[in-house]
C-alpha positions in Angstrom: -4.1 29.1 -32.0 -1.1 27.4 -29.8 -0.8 29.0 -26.7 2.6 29.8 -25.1 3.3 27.2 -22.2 2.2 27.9 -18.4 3.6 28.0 -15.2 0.6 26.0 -13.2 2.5 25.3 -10.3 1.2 25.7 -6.8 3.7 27.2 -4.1 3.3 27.0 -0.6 5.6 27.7 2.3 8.3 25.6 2.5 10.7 24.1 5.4 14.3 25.1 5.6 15.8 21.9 6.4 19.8 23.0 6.1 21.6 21.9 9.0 19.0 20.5 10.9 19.1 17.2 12.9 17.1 14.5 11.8 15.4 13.1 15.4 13.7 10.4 13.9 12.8 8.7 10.6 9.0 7.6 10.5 8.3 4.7 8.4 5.1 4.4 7.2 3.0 1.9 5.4 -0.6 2.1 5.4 -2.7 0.0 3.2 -2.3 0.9 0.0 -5.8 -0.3 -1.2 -5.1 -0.9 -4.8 -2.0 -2.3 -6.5 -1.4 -1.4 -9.9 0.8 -4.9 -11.7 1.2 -3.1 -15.1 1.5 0.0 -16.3 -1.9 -0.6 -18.6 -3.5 -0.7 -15.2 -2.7 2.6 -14.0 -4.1 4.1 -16.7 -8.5 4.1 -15.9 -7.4 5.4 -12.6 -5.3 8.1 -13.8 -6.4 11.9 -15.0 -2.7 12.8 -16.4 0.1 10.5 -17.8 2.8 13.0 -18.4 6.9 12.6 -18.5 8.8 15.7 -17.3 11.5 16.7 -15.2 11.7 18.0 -12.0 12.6 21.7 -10.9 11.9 22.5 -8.1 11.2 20.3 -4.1 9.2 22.0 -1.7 8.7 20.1 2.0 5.6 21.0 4.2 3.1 19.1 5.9 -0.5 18.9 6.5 -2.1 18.4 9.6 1.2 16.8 11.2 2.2 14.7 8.6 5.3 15.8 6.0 4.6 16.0 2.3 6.9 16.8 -0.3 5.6 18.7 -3.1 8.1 19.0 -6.0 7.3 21.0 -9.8 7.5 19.1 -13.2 8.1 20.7 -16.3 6.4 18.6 -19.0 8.8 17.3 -22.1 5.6 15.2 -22.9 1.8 14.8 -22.2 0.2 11.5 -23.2 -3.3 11.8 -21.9 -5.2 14.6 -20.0 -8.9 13.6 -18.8 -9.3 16.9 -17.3 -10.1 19.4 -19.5 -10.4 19.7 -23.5 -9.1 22.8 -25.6 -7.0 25.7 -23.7 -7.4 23.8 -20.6 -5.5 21.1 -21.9 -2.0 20.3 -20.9 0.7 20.9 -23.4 4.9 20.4 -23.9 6.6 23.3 -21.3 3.4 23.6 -18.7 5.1 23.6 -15.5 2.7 21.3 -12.7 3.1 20.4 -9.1 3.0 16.9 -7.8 2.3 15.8 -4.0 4.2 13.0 -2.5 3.2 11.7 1.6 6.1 11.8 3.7 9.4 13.8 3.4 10.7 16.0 6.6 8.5 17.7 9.3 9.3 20.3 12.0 9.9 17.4 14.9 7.6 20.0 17.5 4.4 20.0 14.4 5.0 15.9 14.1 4.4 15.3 18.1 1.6 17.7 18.3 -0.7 15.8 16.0 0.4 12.7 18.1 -0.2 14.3 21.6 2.6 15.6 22.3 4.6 12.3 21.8 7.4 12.2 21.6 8.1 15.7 22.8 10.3 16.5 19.5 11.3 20.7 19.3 11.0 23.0 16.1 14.8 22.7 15.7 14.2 18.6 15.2 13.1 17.4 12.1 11.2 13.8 11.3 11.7 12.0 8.3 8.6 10.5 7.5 8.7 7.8 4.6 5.8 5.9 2.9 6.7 1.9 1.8 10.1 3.5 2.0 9.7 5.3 -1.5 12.5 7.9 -2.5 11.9 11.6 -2.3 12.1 13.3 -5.3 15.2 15.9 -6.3 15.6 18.7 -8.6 16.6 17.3 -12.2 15.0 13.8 -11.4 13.3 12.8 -14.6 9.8 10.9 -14.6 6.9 9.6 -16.3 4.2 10.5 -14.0 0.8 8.6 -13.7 -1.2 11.3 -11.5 -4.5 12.0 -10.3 -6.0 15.2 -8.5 -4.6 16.1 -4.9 -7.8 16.5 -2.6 -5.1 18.2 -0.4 -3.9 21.1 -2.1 -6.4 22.5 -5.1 -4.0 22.4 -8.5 -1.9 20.2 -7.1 -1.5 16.2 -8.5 -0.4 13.0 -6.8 0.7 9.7 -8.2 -1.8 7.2 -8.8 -1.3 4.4 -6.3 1.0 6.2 -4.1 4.6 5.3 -5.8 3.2 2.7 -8.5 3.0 5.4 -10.6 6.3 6.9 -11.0 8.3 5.6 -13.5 12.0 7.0 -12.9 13.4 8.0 -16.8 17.3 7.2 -17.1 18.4 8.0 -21.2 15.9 5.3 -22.2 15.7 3.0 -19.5 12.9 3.4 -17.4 12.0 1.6 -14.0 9.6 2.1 -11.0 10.1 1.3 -6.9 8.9 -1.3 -5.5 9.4 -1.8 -1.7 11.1 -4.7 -0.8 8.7 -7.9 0.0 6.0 -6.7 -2.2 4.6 -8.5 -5.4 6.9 -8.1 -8.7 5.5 -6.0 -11.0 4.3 -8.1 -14.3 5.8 -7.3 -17.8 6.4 -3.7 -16.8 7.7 -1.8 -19.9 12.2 -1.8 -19.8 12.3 1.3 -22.1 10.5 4.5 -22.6 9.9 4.3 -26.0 8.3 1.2 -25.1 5.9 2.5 -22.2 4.5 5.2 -24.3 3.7 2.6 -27.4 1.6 0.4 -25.1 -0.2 3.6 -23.4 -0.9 5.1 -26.6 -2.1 1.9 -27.9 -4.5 1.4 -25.4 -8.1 1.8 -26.7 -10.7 4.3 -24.9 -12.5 1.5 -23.4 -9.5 -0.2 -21.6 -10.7 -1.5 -18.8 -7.7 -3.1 -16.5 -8.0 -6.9 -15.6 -9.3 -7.5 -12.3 -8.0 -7.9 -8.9 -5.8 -11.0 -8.4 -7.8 -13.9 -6.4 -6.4 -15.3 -3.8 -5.1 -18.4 -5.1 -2.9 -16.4 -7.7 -1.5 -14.9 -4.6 -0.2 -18.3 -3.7 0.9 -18.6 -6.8 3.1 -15.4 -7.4 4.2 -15.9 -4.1 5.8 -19.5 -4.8 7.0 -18.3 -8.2 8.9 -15.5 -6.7 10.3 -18.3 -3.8 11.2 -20.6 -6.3 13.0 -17.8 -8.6 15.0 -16.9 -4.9 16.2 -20.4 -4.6 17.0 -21.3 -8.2 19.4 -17.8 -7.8 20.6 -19.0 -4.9 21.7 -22.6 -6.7 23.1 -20.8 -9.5 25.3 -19.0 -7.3 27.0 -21.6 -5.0 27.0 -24.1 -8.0 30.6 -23.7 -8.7 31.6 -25.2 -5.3 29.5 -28.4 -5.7 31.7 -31.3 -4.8 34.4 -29.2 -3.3 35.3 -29.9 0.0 36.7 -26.5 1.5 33.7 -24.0 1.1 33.3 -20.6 2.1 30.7 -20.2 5.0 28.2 -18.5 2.9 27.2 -21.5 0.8 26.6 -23.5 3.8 24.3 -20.9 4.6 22.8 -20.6 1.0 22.4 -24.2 1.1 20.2 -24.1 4.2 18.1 -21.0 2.5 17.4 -23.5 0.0 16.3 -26.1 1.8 13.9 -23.7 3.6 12.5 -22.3 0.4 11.4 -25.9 -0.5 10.0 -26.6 2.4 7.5 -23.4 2.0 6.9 -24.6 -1.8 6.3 -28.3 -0.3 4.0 -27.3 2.7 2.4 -24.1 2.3 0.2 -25.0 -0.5 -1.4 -27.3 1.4 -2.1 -24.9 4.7 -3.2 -22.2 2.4 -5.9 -23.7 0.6 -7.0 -25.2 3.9 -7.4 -22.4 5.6 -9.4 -20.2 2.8 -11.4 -23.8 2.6 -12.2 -23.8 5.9 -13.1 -20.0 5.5 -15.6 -20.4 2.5 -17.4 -23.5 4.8 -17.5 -21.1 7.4 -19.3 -18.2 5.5 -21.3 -20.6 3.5 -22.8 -22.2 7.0 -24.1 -19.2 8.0 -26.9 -16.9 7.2 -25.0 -14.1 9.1 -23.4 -11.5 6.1 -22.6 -8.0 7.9 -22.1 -4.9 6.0 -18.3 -4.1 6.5 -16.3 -0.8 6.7 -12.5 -0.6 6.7 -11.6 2.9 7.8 -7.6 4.4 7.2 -6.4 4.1 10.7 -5.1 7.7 10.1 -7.8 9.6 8.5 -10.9 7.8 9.4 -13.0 9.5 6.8 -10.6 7.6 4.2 -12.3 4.3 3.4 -11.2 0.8 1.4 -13.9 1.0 -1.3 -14.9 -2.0 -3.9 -11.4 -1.8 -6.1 -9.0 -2.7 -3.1 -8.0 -5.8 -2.0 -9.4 -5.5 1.4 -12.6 -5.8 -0.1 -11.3 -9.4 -1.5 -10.9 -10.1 2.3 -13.8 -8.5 3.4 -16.0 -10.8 0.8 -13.8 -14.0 1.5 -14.2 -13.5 5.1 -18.3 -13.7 4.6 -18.7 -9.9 5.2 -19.9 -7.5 2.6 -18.3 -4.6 2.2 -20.1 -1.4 3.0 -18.6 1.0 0.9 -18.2 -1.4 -2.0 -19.8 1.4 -4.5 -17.1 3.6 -4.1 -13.9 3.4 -5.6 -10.7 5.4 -6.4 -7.4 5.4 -8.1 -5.8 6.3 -4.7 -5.2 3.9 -1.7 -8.6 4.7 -0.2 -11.5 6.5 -1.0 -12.2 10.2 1.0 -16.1 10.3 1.8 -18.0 12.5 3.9 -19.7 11.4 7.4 -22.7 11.4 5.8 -22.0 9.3 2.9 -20.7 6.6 6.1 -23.9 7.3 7.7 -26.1 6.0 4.4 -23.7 3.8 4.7 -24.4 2.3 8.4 -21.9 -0.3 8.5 -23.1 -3.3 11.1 -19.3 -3.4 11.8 -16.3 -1.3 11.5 -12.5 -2.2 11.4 -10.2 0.0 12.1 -7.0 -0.9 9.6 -3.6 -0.8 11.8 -0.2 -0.9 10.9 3.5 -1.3 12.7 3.8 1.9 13.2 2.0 4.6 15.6 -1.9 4.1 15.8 -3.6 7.3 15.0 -7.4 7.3 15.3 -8.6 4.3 18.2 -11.4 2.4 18.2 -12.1 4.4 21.4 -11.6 7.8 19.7 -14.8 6.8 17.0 -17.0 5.5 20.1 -16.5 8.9 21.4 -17.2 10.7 18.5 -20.5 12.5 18.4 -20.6 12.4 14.7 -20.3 8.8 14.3 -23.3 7.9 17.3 -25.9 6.9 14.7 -24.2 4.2 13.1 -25.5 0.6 13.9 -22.1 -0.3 14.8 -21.5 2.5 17.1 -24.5 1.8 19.2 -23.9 -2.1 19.1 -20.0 -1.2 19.9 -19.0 -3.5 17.6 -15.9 -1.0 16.3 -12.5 -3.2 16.3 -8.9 -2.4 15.2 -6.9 -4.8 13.3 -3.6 -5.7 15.0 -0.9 -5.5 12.3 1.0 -7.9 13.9 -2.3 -10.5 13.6 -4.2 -10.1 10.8 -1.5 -8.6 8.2 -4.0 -6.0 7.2 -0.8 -3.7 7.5 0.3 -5.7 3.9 -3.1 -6.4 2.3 -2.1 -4.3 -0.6 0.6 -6.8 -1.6 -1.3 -9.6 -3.4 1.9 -12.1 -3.7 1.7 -12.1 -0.1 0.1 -15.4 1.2 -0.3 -13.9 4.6 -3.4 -12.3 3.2 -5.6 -15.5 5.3 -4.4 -13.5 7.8 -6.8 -10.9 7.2 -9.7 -13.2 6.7 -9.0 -15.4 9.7 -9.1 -12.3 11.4 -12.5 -10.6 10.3 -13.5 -14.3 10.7 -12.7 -14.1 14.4 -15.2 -11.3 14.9 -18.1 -12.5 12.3 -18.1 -16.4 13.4 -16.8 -16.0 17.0 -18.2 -19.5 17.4 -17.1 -21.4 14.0 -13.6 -19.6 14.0 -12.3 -19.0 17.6 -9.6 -16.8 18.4 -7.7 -19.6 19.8 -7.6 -21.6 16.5 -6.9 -18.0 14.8 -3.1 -18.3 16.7 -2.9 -21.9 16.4 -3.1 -21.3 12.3 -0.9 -18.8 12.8 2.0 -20.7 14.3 1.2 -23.4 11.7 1.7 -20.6 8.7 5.0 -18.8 10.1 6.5 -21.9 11.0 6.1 -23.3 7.4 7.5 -19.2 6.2 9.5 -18.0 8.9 13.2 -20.2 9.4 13.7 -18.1 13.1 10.2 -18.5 14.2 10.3 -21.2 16.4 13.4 -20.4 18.0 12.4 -16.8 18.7 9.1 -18.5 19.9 11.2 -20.2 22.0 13.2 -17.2 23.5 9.2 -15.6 24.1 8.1 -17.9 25.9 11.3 -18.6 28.3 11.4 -15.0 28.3 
């Protein structure tokens, strides 16, 4: 017998943000672990592929960080792993879906940063994630989710906002933040989308992580597709001699991008050779954990592309067995203490630094780890080692992140020295103002 449809949602108490000043906005971009290039690949990581409309927003926050939870009534449900028979989803259910980031009392977001920096209740933060929209009443989807370990009853997209796909008539499209990997052969319609996830088999198993010399490769694909644009653009003033200033400057973007497509290959598979002789000359192979620099207790398990680095670096990594359709992987203390990582990284990013390598030394719980007791607990500067952008595989600057661990493993092979030399090769080759802001640093 067909049931009637539900109203599932889960409410919780919401911030009125009429009329209030915005003090800040909070950009955030933590390593997102795992990046999802089709939509095929979302799919083994996901519990519910449902499209639905949104009807309601709701903005809270947990533990001093905004969320915005917003309600989806479903038009459709194209797979639910959860539960068979009356527990299954169905056309009219009403679900809530979790998004980080959205607007936070300004006195809750500088408590759970130590009273930094001193906001009141009558400020609110924008906090953002990669810069992905918040969602608004009406807004139609096709939503990828998984369950919220936050809120019980409560679902978040798979791969933070990889797997939203925004519904327009029949158009549909998903974000991507600027400077990360295109998405390959992502479907243009929805008719389209839900043929290739219904055809899918039960088995599907998503292809495997890019290596690192198809990061090269997207990467010069996407700089060569920039410059041809560019060509195509100021070709109608070839040959002219009066030109508006902005083909000079095109014309110098061009000559730039070639000089990345002529050079970097070359520096590129250097460095990662050099890497591989490195690892391969020792006998030296630590067990490696990359802890969320915000929830420590988050780790990058064997499906994320800091375990890629981890590996090429001549690490292994420690929590390698676990993995998740999310960003990280939530474990318990004692899961990292069967773990006992010989070293621990602590991931960084541009923005503030929430949990120190100092705060885990002094942590009672963590003083049985091998690498508590040896000290050998580090945090990765985003500014170095690009750990910060690890989840973006068309980004060369991923021999950031190996150079980096390298640093630390092979002290003696790979010093820290030629670690900065390498990287005033690499952004001089990608970077057209580096060397004169180099210059104005170290005048300055």
């Amino acid at each position: 017998m067909e049931r009637e449809p539900e109203d599932r949602t889960v409410t919780v108490e919401g911030l009125d943000i009429e009329g209030r000043p915005v003090a800040e906005t909070a950009s955030m971009n933590p390593d997102l672990g795992t990046s999802y290039l089709t939509p095929e690949s979302l799919v083994p990581d996901s519990q519910l592929i449902v499209h639905g409309t949104v009807t309601r927003v709701t903005c809270s926050d947990v533990d001093g960080d905004a969320v915005t939870l917003y309600d989806v009534e479903l038009e459709e449900v194209w797979l639910d792993d959860q539960a068979g028979g009356a527990g299954a989803l169905i056309p009219g259910d009403r679900i809530t879906v979790l998004q980080p980031g959205g607007y936070i009392p300004g006195d809750a977001f500088s408590a759970a940063r130590g009273g930094r920096p001193g906001y009141t209740s009558e400020d609110l933060v924008l906090q953002t994630y990669f810069g992905t929209p918040l969602p608004a009443v009406e807004d139609e989807y096709v939503l990828f989710l998984t369950e919220a370990s936050v809120f019980p009853g409560v679902y978040a997209v798979t791969g933070f906002y990889q797997g939203r796909f925004t519904v327009d008539g029949e158009s549909v499209s998903r974000y991507r933040p600027e400077g990360t990997a295109p998405y390959a052969d992502d479907a243009a319609t929805l008719s389209e989308l839900r043929a290739r996830i219904e055809a899918l088999p039960a088995d599907f198993v998503p292809p495997a992580l890019p290596g690192l010399d198809e990061v090269l490769d997207a990467y010069l694909a996407e700089i060569q597709q920039t410059a041809d644009s560019e060509r195509e653009a100021i070709r109608p003033y070839e040959g002219n001699a009066s030109k508006p200033p902005y083909v000079g400057s095109a014309e110098k973007d061009i000559a730039f991008y070639g000089q990345i497509i002529e050079k970097l290959p070359d520096f590129y598979h250097g460095v990662l050779s050099r890497a591989d002789e490195i690892a391969a000359g020792s006998d030296y192979h630590p067990s490696v954990l990359m802890l969320d620099q915000q929830t420590p207790d988050k780790v990058f398990g064997g499906n994320s592309f800091a375990s890629v680095i981890i590996e090429k670096a001549g690490g292994v990594n420690a929590a390698g067995a676990y993995s998740s359709g999310q960003p990280t992987v939530a474990v318990s203390i004692e899961q990292i203490l069967d773990m006992d990582p010989d070293i621990i990284f602590i991931s960084s990013s541009f923005t503030r630094d929430y949990y120190t390598a100092e705060d885990l030394l002094a942590d009672p719980a963590w003083q049985e780890l091998s690498a508590v007791k040896a000290g050998r607990v580090y945090e990765v500067d985003a500014e170095d080692a690009w750990f910060d952008s690890e989840h973006n595989p068309g980004n060369p600057a991923v021999w950031m992140g190996v150079g980096y661990l390298q640093t630390v493993l092979y002290p003696e092979a790979y010093t820290e020295e030629r670690f900065r030399e390498d990287m005033d090769t690499y952004y001089s080759i990608t970077d057209p103002m580096y060397e004169i802001n180099k210059a104005f640093r170290t005048n300055g």
